[in-house]
C-alpha positions as CSV (number, residue, x, y, z in Angstrom):
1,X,63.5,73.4,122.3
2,X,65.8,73.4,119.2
3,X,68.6,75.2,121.2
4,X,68.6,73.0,123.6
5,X,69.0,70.2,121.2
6,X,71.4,71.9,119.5
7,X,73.4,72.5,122.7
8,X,73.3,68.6,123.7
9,X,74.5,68.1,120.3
10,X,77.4,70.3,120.5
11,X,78.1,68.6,123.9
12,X,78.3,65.1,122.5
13,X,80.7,66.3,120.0
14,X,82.7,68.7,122.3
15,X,86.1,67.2,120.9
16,X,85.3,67.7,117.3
17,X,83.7,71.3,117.5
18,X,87.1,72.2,119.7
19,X,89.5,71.1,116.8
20,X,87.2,72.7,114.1
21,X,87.3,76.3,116.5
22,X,91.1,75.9,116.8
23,X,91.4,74.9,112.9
24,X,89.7,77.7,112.5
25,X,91.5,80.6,114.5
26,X,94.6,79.4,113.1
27,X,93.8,79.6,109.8
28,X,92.6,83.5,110.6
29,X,95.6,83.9,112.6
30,X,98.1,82.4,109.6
31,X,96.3,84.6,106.9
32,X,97.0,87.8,109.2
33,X,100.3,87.1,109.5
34,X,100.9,86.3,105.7
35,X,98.4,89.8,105.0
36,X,100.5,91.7,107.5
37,X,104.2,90.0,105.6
38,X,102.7,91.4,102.1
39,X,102.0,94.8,103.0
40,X,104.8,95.8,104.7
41,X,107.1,94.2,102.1
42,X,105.1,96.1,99.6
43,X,105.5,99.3,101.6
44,X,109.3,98.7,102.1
45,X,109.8,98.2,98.5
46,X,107.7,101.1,97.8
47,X,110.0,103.5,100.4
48,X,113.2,102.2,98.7
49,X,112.4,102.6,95.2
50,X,110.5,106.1,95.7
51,X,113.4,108.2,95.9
52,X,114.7,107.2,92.4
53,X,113.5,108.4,88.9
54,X,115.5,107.3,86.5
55,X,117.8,104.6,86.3
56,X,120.7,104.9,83.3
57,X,123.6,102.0,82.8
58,X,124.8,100.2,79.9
59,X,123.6,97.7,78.4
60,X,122.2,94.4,80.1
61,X,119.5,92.9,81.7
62,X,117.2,95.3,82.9
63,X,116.2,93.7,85.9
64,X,120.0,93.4,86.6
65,X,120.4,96.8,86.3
66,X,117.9,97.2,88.4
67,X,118.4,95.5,91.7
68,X,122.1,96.8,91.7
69,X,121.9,100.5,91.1
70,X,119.0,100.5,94.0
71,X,119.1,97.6,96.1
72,X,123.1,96.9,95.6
73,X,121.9,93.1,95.0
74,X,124.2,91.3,92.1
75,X,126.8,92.3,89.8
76,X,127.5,95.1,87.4
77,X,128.6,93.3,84.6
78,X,128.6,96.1,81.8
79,X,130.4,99.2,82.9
80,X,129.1,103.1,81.1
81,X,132.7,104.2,79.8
């Protein structure tokens, strides 16, 4: 009996319990995505830095330092005479 009811209820509102499945498996899908985005940039990251143990340069920022003596992103601006 409640089934049934249920059922004819869902029925009546067949256009608003579509949009709320479809809201929903998108949402799922996006937060997949955004999961699958984050872990593989964290593994990448990982991959590239794991080959280096020590970083030595002159004097400057240290996150400077850092992104151009392993990723070859910015400027050297202080050069180790």
């Amino acid at each position: 009996m409640i089934l049934r009811l249920a059922y004819r209820s869902l029925l009546a509102r067949a256009l608003t319990v579509g949009m709320t499945i479809l809201a929903i498996a998108l949402s799922v899908a996006l937060f997949l995505g955004v999961e699958k985005v984050r872990t593989g940039a964290r593994a990448s990251f990982a991959d590239t830095i794991s080959g280096t143990d020590l970083i030595v340069g002159a004097r400057s920022g240290s996150v400077q330092l850092l992104l151009y003596s392993v990723f070859r992103i910015g400027n050297a601006t202080n050069n180790v005479t």
